[in-house]
C-alpha distance (Angstrom), angle and dihedral (degrees) to the residues before:
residue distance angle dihedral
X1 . . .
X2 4.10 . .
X3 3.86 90.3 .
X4 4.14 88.1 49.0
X5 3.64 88.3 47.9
X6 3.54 98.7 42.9
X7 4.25 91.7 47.0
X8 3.86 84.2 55.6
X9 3.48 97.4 40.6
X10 3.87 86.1 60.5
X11 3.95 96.5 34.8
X12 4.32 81.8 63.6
X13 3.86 91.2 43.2
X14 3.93 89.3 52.0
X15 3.92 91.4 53.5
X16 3.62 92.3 40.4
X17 4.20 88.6 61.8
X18 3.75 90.3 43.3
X19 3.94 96.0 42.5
X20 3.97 81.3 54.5
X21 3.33 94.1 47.5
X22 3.83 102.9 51.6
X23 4.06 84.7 48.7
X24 3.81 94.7 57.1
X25 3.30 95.3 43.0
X26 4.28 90.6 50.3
X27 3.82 79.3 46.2
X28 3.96 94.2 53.9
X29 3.98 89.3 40.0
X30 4.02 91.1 53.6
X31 3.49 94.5 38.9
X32 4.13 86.4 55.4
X33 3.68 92.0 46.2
X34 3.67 95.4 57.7
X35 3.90 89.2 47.0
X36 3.72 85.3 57.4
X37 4.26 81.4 69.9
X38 4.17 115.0 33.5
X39 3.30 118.4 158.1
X40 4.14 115.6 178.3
X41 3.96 141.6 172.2
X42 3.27 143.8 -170.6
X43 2.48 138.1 -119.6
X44 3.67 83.1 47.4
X45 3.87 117.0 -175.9
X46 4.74 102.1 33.6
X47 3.52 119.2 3.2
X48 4.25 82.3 179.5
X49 3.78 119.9 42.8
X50 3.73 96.7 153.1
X51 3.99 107.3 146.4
X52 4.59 100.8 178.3
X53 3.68 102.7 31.5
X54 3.89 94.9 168.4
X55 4.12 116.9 -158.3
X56 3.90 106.3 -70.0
X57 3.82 93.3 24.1
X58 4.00 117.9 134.0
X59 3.64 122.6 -170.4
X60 4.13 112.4 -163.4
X61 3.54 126.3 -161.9
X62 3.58 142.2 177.4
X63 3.64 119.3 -133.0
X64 4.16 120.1 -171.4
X65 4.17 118.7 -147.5
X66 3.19 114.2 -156.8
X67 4.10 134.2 -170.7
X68 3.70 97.5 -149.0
X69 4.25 90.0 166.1
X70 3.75 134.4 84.3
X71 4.16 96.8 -108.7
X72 3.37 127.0 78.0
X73 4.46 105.5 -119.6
X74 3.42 132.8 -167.6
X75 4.61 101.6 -150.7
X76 3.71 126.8 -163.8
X77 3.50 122.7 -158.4
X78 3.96 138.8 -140.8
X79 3.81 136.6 -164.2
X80 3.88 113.0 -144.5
X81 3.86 128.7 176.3
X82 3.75 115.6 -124.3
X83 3.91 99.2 -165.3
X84 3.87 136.1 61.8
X85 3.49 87.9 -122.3
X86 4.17 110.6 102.6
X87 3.85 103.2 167.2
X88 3.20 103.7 80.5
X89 3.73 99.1 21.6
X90 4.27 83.8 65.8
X91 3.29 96.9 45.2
X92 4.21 97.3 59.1
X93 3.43 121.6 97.0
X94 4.43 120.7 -144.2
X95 3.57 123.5 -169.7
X96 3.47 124.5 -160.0
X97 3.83 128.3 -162.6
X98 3.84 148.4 164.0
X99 3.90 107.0 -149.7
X100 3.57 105.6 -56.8
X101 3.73 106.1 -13.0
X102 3.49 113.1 84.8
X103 4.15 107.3 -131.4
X104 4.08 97.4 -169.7
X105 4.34 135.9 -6.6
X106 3.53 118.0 176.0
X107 3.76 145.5 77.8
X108 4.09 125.5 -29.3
X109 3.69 96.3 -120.9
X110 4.18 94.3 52.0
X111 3.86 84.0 42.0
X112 4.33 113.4 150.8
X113 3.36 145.4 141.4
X114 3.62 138.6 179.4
X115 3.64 124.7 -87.2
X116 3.77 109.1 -89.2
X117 4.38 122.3 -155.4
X118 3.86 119.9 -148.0
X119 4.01 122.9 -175.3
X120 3.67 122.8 -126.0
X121 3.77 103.7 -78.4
X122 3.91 103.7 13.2
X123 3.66 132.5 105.8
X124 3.76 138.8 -160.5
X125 3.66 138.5 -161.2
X126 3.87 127.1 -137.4
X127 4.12 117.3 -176.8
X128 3.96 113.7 -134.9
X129 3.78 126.9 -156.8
X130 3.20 131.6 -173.2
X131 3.75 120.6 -159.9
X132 3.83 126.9 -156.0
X133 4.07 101.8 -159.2
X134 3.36 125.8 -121.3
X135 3.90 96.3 -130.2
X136 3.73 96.3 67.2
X137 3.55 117.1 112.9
X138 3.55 145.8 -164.5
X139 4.00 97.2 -61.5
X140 3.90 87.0 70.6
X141 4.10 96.5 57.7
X142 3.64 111.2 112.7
X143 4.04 94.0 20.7
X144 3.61 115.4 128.8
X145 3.99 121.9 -171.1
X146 4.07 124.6 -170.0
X147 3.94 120.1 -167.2
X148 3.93 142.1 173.0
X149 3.26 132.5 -135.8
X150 3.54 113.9 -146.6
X151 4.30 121.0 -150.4
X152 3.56 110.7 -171.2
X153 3.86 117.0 -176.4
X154 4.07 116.7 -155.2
X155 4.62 117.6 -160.6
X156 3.24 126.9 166.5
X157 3.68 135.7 -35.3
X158 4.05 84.3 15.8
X159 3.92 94.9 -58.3
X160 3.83 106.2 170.1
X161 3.62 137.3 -168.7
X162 4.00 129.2 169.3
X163 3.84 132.5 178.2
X164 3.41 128.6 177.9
X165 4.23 144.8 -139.3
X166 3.72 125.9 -159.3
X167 4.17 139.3 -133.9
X168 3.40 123.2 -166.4
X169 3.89 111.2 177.5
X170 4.33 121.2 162.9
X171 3.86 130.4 162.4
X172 3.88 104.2 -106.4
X173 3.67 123.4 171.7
X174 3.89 92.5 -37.5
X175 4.25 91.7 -110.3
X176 3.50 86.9 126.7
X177 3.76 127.3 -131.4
X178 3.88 147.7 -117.8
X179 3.58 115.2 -78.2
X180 3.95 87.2 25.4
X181 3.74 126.9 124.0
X182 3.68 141.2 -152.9
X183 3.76 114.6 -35.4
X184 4.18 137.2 131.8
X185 4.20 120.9 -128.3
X186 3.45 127.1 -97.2
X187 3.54 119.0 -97.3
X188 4.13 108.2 -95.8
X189 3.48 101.5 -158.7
X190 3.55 91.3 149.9
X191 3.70 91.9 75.8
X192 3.96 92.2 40.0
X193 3.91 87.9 55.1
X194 3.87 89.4 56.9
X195 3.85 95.6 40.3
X196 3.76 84.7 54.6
X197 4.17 94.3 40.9
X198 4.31 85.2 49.3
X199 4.04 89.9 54.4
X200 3.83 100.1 44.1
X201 3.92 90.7 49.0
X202 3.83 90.5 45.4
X203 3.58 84.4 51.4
X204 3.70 101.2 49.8
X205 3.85 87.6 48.2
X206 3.71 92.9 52.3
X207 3.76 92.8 44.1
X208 4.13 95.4 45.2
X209 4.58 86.7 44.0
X210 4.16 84.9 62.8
X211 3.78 96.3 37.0
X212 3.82 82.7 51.9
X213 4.04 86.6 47.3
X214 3.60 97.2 48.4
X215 3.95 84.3 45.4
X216 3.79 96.9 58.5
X217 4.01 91.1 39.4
X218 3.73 93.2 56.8
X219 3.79 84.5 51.0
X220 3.20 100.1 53.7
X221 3.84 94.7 46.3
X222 4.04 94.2 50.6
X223 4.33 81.2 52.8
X224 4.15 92.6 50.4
């Protein structure tokens, strides 16, 4: 019974190693194929973090491309919103460029670009801007927007691989912010309504304390 026991015990152990084995070695193979396609940037995490854009603000940025695999890939790229909020997100304008010619200017939503092609190994670098027009007015202060943009690299027999960067961008309290350009703030008129509310009731209370004065004196006279 111990001898039975023991010959299974090692019979298990024996497909345990190999079991292990085959899995590593599936691991290694997968983790080569996706070498095979590698498609990086950087900055890597927000290529926008601009939080008071102000109307006729810009914010440029560099962002580096980089084929990091052992294929040569053409890569497309999209623009997606990440929040329910459309307003704003509309509104912005992102240009898109490679040195001197200009690839794509216009709104997020209608965002494209032509496929671009990168050999195994080299790297390119596009400048973004993102514009916050001039014409917007006082409806857009306090709006806030976050996107994506999506890089998606295509090999051989339809290999993909995709990362993404981020931009956040919202109209704060129209300071302005680093990495921001130009740009005048928004009109508060909010705040100029309430200034003007405060002084008009101050006034009326002043105004209806001596009418109540003069009240109380003529009283006090017509009593004498």
């Amino acid at each position: 019974m111990n001898k039975r026991f023991f010959i299974l015990s090692f019979v298990l152990l024996l497909c345990s190693f190999f079991s292990l084995g085959y899995v590593s070695a599936a691991e290694a193979n997968e983790a080569d194929a996706s070498k095979e396609l590698d498609i990086q940037l950087s900055p890597n995490d927000y290529l926008f973090q601009v939080p008071n854009m102000k109307p006729g603000d810009w914010a440029p940025r560099d962002l580096k491309i980089s084929n990091d695999g052992k294929q040569d890939f053409s890569y497309h790229v999209e623009l997606a919103n990440t929040t329910e909020e459309k307003r704003l997100f509309n509104e912005l304008i992102i240009e898109v460029a490679d040195g001197d010619e200009q690839l794509y200017k216009g709104n997020l939503p209608n965002f494209a670009i032509p496929d671009r092609s990168l050999d195994a190994g080299e790297q390119e670098e596009l400048k973004l801007t993102v514009y916050f027009p001039d014409h917007l007015g006082n409806e857009f202060q306090g709006l806030e927007t976050e996107f994506v943009l999506i890089f998606t690299a295509e090999g051989e027999e339809d290999q993909q691989d995709s990362i993404s960067v981020g931009g956040n961008v919202s109209n704060g309290d129209g300071n302005g912010a680093s990495g921001v350009k130009g740009g005048a703030a928004l009109p508060n008129t909010s705040t100029d309504i309430f200034t003007l509310l405060l002084f008009g009731t101050i006034l009326l209370a002043v105004g209806g304390g001596i009418l109540v004065i003069r009240k109380l004196r003529l009283i006090k006279d017509h009593r004498i």
